[in-house]
N, C-alpha and C positions, 0 to 999 in steps of 0.2 A: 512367665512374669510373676514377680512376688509383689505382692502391695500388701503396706499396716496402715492400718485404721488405727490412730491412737487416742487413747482417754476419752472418745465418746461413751457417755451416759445411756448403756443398753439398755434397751427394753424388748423381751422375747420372753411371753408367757411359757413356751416351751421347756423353757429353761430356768423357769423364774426367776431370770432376770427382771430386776423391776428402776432398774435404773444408774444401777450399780454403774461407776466408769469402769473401763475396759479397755481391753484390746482388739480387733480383728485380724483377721490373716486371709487374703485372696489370692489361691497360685491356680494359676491357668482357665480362672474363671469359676473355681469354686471357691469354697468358704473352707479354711484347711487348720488343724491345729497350728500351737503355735512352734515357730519353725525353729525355734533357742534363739541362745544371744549372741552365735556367730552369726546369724544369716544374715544375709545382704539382702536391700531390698530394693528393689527397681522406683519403687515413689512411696514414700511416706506421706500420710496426710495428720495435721495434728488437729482433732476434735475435740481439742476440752471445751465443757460446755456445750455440746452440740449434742440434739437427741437423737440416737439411733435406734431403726428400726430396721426390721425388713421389709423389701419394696410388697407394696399394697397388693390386694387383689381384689376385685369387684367382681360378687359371683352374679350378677344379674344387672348387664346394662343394654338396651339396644343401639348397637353402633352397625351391623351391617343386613343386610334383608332386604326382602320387597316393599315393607312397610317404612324402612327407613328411605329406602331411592324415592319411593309416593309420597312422602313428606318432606323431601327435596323440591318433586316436582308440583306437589300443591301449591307453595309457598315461594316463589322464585325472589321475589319484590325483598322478603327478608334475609335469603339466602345472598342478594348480591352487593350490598355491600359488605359483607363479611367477604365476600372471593376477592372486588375491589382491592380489599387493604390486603389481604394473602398478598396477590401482585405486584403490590408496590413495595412490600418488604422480602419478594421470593429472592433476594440478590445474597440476601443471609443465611446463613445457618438458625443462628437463631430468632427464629422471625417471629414467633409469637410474643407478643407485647404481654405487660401483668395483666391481669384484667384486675380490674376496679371491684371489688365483691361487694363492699359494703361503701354507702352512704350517706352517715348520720345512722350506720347499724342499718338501711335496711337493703336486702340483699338486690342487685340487680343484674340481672343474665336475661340479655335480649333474645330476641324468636331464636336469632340464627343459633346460638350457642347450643338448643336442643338439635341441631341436626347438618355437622360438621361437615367438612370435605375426613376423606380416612386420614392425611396426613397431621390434619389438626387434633383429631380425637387422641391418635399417640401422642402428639406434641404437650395438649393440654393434661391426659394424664400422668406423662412421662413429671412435668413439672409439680406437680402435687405427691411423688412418689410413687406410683402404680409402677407396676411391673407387670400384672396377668389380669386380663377380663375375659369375662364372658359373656358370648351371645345368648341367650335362655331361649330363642323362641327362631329357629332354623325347620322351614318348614321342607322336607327330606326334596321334594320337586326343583325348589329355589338352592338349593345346597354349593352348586359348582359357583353362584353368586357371591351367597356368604362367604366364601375362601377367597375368592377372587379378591371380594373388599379388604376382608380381614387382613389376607396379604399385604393387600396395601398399606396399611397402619405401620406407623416407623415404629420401632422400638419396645411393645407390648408384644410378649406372648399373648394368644388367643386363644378359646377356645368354644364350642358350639354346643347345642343340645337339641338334637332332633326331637321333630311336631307329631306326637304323633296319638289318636284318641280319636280323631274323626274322620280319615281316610277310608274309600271303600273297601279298600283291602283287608284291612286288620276288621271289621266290622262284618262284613261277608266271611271271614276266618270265625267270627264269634258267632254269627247267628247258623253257621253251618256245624256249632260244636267241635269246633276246630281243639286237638288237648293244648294242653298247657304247655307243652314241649314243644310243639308247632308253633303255638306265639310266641314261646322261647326264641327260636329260631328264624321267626319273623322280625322279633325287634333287636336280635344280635347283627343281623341283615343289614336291617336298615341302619344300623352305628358304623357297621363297615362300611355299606354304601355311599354314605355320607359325609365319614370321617369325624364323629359326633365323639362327643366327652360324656354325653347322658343322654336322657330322656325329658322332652317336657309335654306336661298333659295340658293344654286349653280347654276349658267346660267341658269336661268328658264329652262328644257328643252332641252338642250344645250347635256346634257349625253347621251340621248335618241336618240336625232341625228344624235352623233356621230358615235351609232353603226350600221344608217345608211348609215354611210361614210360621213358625212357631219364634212365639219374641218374648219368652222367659222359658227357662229351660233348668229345672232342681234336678238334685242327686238322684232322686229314686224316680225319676218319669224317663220314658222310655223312647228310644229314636226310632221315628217312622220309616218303615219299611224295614229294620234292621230288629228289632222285638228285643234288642238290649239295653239296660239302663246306663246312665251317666256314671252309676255308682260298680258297675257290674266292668263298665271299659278300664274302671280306674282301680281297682283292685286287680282287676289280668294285669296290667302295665306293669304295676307295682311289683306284684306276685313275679314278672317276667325279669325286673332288673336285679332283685334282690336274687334270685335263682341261676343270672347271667355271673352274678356276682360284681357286677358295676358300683363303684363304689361311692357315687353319688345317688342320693336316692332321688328316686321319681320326683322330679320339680314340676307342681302342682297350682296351676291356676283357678282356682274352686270355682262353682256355679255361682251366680246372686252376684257378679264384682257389681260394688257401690249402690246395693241398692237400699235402703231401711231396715233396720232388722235382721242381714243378712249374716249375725254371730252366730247364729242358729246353722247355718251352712256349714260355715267354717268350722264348728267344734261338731258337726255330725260327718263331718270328711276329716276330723281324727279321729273320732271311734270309729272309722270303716278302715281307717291305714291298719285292720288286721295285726298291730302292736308291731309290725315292721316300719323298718324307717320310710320317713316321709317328708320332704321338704313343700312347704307353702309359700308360694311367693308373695309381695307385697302386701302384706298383710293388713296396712292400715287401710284398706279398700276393704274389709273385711270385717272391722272393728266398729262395725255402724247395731246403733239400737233404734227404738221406734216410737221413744218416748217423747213426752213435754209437748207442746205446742204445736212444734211445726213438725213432729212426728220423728224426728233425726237426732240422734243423742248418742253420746260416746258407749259403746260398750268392750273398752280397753280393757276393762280390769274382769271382765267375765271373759272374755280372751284368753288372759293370761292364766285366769284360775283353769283354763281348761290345757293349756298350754303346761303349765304344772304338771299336771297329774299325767300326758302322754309323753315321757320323756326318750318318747321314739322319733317324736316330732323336732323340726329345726324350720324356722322362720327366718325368712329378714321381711324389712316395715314395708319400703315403701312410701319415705318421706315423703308429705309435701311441703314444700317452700314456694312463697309469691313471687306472682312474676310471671311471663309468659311462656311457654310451654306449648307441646305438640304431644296431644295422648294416641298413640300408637298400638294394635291389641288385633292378636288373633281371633279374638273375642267378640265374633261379630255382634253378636247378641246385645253385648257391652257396651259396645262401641256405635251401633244403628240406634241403641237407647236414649243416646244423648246428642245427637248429630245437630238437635236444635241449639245446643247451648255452646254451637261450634265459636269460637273468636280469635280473626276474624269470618265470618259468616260462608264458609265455605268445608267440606268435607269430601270424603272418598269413601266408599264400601266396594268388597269385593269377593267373587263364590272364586273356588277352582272347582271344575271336575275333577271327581277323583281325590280331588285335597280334600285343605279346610279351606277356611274364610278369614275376612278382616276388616279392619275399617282404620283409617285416619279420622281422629276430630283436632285440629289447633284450639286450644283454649289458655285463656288467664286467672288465674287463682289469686284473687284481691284480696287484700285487707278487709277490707269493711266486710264481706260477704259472711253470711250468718254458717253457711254451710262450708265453706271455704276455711274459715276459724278452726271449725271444728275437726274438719281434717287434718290442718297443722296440728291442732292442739292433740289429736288421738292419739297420732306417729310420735309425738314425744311424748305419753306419757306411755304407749308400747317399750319403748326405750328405758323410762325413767323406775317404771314400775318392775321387770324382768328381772330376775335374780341370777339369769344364765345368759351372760352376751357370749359363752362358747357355743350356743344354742341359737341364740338371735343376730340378725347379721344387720348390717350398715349399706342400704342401698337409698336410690330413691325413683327406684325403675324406670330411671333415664330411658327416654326425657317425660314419663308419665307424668310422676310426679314432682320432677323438676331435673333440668340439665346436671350430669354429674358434676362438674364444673360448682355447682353451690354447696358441693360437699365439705371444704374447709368452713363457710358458715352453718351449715351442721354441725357439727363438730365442736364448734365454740357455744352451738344452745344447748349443747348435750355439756360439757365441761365447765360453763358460767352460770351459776343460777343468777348472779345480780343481774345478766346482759341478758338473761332470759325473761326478767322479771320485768325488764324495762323495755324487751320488746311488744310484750303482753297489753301494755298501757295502751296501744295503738290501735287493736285487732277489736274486733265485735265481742262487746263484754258480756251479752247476753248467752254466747255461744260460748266463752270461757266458762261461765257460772255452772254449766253442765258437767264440765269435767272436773278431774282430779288436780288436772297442771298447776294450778297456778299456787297449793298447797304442796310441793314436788321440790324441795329444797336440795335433790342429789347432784350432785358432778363427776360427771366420769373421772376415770383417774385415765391416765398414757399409757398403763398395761390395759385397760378395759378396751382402749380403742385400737390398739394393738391385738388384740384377742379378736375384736369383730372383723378388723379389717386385714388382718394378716395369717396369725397363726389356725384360728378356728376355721376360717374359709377356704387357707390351702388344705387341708386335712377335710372336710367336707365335701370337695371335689377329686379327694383322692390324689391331690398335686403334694405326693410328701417329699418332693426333690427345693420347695420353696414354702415361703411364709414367716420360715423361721430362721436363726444365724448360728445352728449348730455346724461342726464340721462334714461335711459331704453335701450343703445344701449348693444350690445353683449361689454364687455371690449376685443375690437381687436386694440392693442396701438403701435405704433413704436414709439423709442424714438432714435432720432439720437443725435451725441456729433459733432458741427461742431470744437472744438477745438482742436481735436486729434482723431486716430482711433485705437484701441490696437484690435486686432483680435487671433483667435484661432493659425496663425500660428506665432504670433509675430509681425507681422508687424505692424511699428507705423509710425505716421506719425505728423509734426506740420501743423497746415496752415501759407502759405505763406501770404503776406503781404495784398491781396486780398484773401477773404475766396472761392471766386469762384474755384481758385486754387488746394483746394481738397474736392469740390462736388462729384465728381466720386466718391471717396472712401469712402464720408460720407454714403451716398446712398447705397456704396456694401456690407456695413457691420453696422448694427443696432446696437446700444450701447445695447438696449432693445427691446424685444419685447414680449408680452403678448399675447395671443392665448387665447380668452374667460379668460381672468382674470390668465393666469397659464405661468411662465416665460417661454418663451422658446428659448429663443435667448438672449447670452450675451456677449458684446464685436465681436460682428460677428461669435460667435461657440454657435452652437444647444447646449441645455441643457436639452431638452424634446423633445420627438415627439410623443404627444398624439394625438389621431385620427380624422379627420376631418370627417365633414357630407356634405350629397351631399343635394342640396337646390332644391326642384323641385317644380312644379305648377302640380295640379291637378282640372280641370277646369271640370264642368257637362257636359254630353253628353246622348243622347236618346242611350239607351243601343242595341237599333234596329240594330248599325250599327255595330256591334261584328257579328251579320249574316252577312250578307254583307265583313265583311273582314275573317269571317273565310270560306263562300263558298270561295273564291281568294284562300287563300292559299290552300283549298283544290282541287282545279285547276291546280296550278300552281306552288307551294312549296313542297320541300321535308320535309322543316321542318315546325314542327307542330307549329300552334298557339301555344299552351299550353308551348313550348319550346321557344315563342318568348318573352314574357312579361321578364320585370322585378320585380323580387316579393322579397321579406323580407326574405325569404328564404334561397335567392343565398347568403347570407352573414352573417360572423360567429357573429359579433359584434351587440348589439343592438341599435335599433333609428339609422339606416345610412342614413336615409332621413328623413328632413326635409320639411315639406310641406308649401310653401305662400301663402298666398292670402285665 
């Protein structure tokens, strides 16, 4: 099949396009030169006026895990009427309704939205443009899970990043002086066994600790009974993927998340990334100082000066936005720290043998709250301040720090300063006077957020089949109408005299979107949900070391190897992975 895209206004930093109208061309589901002026084409679509990109990719969301089904089953009360209305609309195709982002500007996304049924989560980012996300935090035990869910998701590719930094295995391998080739071989293992895109490190060691009793856990102290540091596991990992040749680097949870002070972490876990690359996740949990009164003060801009100078390093924030929310974290440590300031007044923590650890807390991030301020205000002067968004990415560690779902009102406080200025007027002004923001007059331009959200993020995960709209990519297209938003439940809308004025809504609902060349998004209601595939890396390894991990679990597991893999098998559908590299 032949389909043109005609006269929409491209945007692919790839190509620096920066907004130019154009053409496109999709035959058989890719993105293909163009084909002359005899060809025929099976459907024309005319886009003047319409901004295209390529479909989205979120390299760090939680949608599938242990931690996401324990924040299902924590929370049942706000999970049911979200299923209710599923029900009453399951007779459609299109059954998710707009959702309301804003009102009077300020953003609202109830409990449920942080923790979907799998159907909704494709459905809700299919309609915003997504095309690929990923799991960041696949603990290698729970893996045949994660697929299972992830499978279920309509319309998103997916992809996973095996846990790994606190397992007995790998730590018994280090304090036995296990070489480097050996951990080589252990965590090429573990990506096969799993079916992983990467690597992710929680507190080096930090898990482990914990079930020492130990309830803070830095870089340079060292895990009981194992005689290794936090900083010692996170340099082998590192040193292991970059040697694997995995071309996502080590995605990195540092020790100290959220506590005072804890810049001083985060910029001593860049000078230990050894000048190899190193991704840090969520960053604005990181970006905390120890100043002024109540001891809590922004340290963004000491962040960033150190972010500078390591340009081995690649970040995303870690938004937050108000509103209720469910904080979810391998990080036990993190996560048992604040179990008091759960809302509502309930939580979950949990060890594995043999694994790591975790916790559930529900919590609501208010306006008024002095500490709460601050944190919105950090993650947008992280943003505001950075001179490299190829570098810094666009998350908001759904649903940590708020449901992805509130990412078109992102988006509008990054590209508005007046609707940023006038959201300001609301928020705790003692906790504004500490930062930079409210002096922070930049707006993004549509390549910058195309750059975060697209082209920098597929090439960061080594996904260079998408992100961008050259010829041979996958056709993954969003096409937004900034002149008006017609959606599945009716709601329209003009823009105001300034188009910035309905960015939120251009963003929450896709005029178009294409999923490998096949509509599936129009006017903001699903029209398709054909099935996604999970993308993973299968790297060589000396087959030696399958002894080695199957003596362990014949040790020390009830469940068998042979039950632990993921195989082609578990799954009814054909080709559910895709393999890079």
């Amino acid at each position: 099949m032949l389909i043109k895209l005609a006269g929409g206004h491209i945007y692919d930093p790839t190509q620096n396009r920066q907004g130019e109208p154009g053409d496109l061309f999709i035959r058989d589901g890719l993105i293909t030169s163009d084909p002359g002026p005899n060809a025929k084409f099976d459907q024309v679509y005319d886009l003047s006026g319409h901004i295209v990109m390529a479909g989205a990719v979120d390299i760090h969301t939680h949608i599938a895990g242990g931690n996401v089904n324990t924040a299902r089953l924590l929370l049942p009360e706000q999970h049911r009427n979200h299923v209710a209305r599923r029900l009453r609309t399951a007779c459609n195709l299109a059954i998710v309704p707009a959702s309301k982002y804003t009102h009077g500007g300020h953003v609202d996304h109830p409990f449920s939205n942080a923790k979907w049924s799998t159907t909704d989560t494709g459905y809700r980012y299919a309609r915003m443009g997504y095309t690929t996300v990923v799991e960041p935090a696949m603990l290698p035990v729970n893996a045949l899970d994660v697929h299972l869910q992830m499978a279920d998701i309509p319309i998103l590719d997916t992809a996973a990043l095996a846990i790994l930094g606190n397992d007995d295995l790998l730590l018994r391998l280090m304090r036995a002086k296990a070489s480097q080739n050996q951990i080589n071989d252990y965590v090429a293992w573990t990506l096969h066994a799993t079916r992983a895109l990467g690597l992710k490190v929680i507190n080096a060691g930090g898990a482990n600790a914990f079930k020492s009793n130990a309830r803070q856990f830095d870089l340079d102290d060292i895990v009981p009974d194992y005689g290794v540091s936090s900083r010692q596991i996170l340099q082998t990992l590192q040193t292991a993927v970059c040697q694997l040749g995995v071309p996502h680097p080590v995605h990195v949870h540092c020790n100290n998340l959220g506590i005072p002070g804890n810049v001083d972490t985060i910029v001593a876990t860049m000078e230990a990334a050894q000048g190899l690359p190193m991704h840090l996740a969520h960053v604005q949990f990181y970006a905390y100082g120890n100043e002024g009164a109540k001891g809590f003060s922004s340290a963004a801009a000491q962040l960033l000066e150190a972010f500078n100078r390591h340009l081995n390093i690649t970040m995303d924030v870690g938004q937050v936005l108000f509103g209720q929310t469910v904080t979810i974290s391998g990080d036990v440590i993190a996560q048992y720290s604040r179990h008091a300031d759960a809302s509502p007044n309930k939580w979950v923590m949990w060890d594995a043998e043999c694994e790591g650890s975790g916790g559930v807390v529900p919590y609501r991030y208010r306006e008024a709250s002095f500490v709460n301020t601050l944190q919105w205000a950090i993650g947008l002067e992280l943003f505001l301040l950075a001179d490299a968004p190829e570098r810094l990415f666009f998350t908001t560690d759904h649903p940590n720090g708020a449901p992805f779902t509130a990412y078109p009102e992102l988006i509008r406080l990054l590209m508005d300063a007046d609707y940023r200025q006038a959201y300001m007027a609301r928020l705790n002004q003692e906790a504004l006077a500490m930062t930079l923001l409210p002096n922070l007059k930049r707006e993004f331009t549509l390549t910058e957020i195309a750059t975060m959200t697209r082209s920098a993020a597929a090439k960061l995960l080594g996904l260079h089949d998408r992100g961008h709209l050259a010829p041979g990519a996958i056709a993954d297209i969003a096409v937004y109408n900034p002149q008006g938003v017609g959606t599945c439940d009716r709601l329209t809308g003009a823009f105001a005299a300034r188009p910035q004025a309905n960015i939120a809504a251009m963003f929450a609902n896709a005029a178009l979107l294409f999923k490998n060349g096949e509509l599936v998004v129009r006017d903001g209601c699903v029209v398709a949900r054909p099935a996604g595939r999970a993308q993973v890396l299968q790297p060589n390894y000396d087959a030696g070391i399958t002894r080695t991990v199957q003596d362990h679990f014949n040790r020390f597991y009830s469940l068998k190897l042979s039950n632990f893999a993921v195989n082609d098998a578990d799954f009814a559908e054909q080709a559910r992975f895709r393999v890079h590299g």
